[in-house]
Backbone bond lengths (Angstrom), bond angles and torsions (degrees), N, CA, C in turn:
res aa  C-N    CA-C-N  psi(-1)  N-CA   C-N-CA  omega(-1)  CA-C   N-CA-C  phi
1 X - - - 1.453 - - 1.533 110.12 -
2 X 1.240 107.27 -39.17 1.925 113.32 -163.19 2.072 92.57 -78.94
3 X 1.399 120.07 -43.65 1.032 104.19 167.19 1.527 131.19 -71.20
4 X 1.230 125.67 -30.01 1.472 120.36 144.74 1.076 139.66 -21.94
5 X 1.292 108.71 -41.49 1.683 133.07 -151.79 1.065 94.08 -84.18
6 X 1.921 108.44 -56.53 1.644 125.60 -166.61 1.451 96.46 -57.32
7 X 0.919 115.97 -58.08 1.982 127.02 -171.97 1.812 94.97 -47.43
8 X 0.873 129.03 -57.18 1.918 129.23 -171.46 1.544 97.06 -56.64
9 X 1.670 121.71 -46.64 1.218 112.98 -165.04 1.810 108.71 -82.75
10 X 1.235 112.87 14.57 1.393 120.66 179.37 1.983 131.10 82.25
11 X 1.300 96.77 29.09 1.773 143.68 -175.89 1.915 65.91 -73.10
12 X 1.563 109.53 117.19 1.500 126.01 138.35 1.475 133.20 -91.34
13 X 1.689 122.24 -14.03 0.974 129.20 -179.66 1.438 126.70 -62.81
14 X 1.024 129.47 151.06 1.497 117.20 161.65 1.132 156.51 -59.13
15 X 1.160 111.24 -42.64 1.323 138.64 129.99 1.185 129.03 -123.07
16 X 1.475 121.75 101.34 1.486 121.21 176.53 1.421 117.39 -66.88
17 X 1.471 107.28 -57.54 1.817 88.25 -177.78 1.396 126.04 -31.07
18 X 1.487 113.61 -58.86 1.378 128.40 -178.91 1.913 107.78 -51.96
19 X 0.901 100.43 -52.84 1.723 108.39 167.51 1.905 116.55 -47.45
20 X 1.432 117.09 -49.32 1.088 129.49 163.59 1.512 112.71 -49.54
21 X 1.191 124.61 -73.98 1.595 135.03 169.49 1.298 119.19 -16.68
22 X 1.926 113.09 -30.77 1.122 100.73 -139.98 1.796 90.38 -125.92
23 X 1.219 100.63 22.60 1.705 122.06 -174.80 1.818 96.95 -119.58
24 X 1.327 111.68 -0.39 1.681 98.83 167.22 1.648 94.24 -142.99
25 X 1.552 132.09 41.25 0.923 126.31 156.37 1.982 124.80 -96.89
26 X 1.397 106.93 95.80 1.151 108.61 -156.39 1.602 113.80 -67.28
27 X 1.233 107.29 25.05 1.733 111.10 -171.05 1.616 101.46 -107.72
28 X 1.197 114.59 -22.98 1.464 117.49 -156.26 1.853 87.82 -103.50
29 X 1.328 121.23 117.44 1.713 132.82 -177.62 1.695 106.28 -44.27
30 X 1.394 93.17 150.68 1.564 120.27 -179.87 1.267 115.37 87.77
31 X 1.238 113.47 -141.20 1.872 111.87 -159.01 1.633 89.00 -100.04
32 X 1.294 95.41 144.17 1.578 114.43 -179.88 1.178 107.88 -147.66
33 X 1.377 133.93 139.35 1.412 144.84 171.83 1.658 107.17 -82.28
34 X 1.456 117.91 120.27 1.617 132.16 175.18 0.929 119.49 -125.35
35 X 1.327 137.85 152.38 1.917 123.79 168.05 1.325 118.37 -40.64
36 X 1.879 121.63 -1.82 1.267 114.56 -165.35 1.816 89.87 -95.29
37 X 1.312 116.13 -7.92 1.406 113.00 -153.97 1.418 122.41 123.30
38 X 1.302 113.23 -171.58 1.883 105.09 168.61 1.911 104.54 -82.98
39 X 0.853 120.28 124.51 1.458 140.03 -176.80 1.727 114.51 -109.38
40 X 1.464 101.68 125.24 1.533 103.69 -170.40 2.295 84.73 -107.27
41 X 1.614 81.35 105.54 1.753 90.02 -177.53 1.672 105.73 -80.96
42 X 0.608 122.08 -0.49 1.506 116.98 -170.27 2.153 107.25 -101.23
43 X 1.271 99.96 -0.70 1.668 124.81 -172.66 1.517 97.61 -139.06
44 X 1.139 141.40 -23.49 1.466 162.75 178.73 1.774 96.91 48.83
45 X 1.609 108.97 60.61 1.744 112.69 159.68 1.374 103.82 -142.20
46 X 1.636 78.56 175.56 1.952 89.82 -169.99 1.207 113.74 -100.84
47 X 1.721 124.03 131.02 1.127 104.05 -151.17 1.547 99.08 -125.50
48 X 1.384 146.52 129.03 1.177 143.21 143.32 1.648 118.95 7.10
49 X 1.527 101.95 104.54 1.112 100.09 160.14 1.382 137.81 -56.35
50 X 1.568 120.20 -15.96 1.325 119.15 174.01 1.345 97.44 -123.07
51 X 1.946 117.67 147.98 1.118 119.93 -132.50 2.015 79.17 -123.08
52 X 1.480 104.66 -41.72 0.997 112.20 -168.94 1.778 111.43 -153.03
53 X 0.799 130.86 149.81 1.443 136.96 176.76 1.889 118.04 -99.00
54 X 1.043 120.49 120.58 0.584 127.05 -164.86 1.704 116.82 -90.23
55 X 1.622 132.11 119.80 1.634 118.26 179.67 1.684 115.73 -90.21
């Protein structure tokens, strides 16, 4: 149903859930989202979601 749903609201992926899963798996390198925050695992800290502000 939840991938259905995503597909009506214009979701191109193939499988999103599986795609989702794999954006808070902190084993697989680079920035990953954890209960600690977004986490740069490959440096193992937490890093600011905003990098820079824009005027």
């Amino acid at each position: 149903i939840v991938e259905r749903k995503l597909k009506e609201l214009g979701c191109k992926l193939k499988s999103p859930i599986i795609t989702l899963s794999f954006i808070a798996l902190p084993v697989i390198p680079k920035l990953k989202l954890t209960d600690l925050g977004l986490v740069d695992v490959e440096n193992f800290r937490v890093v600011a979601p905003v990098v820079k502000k824009e005027d």
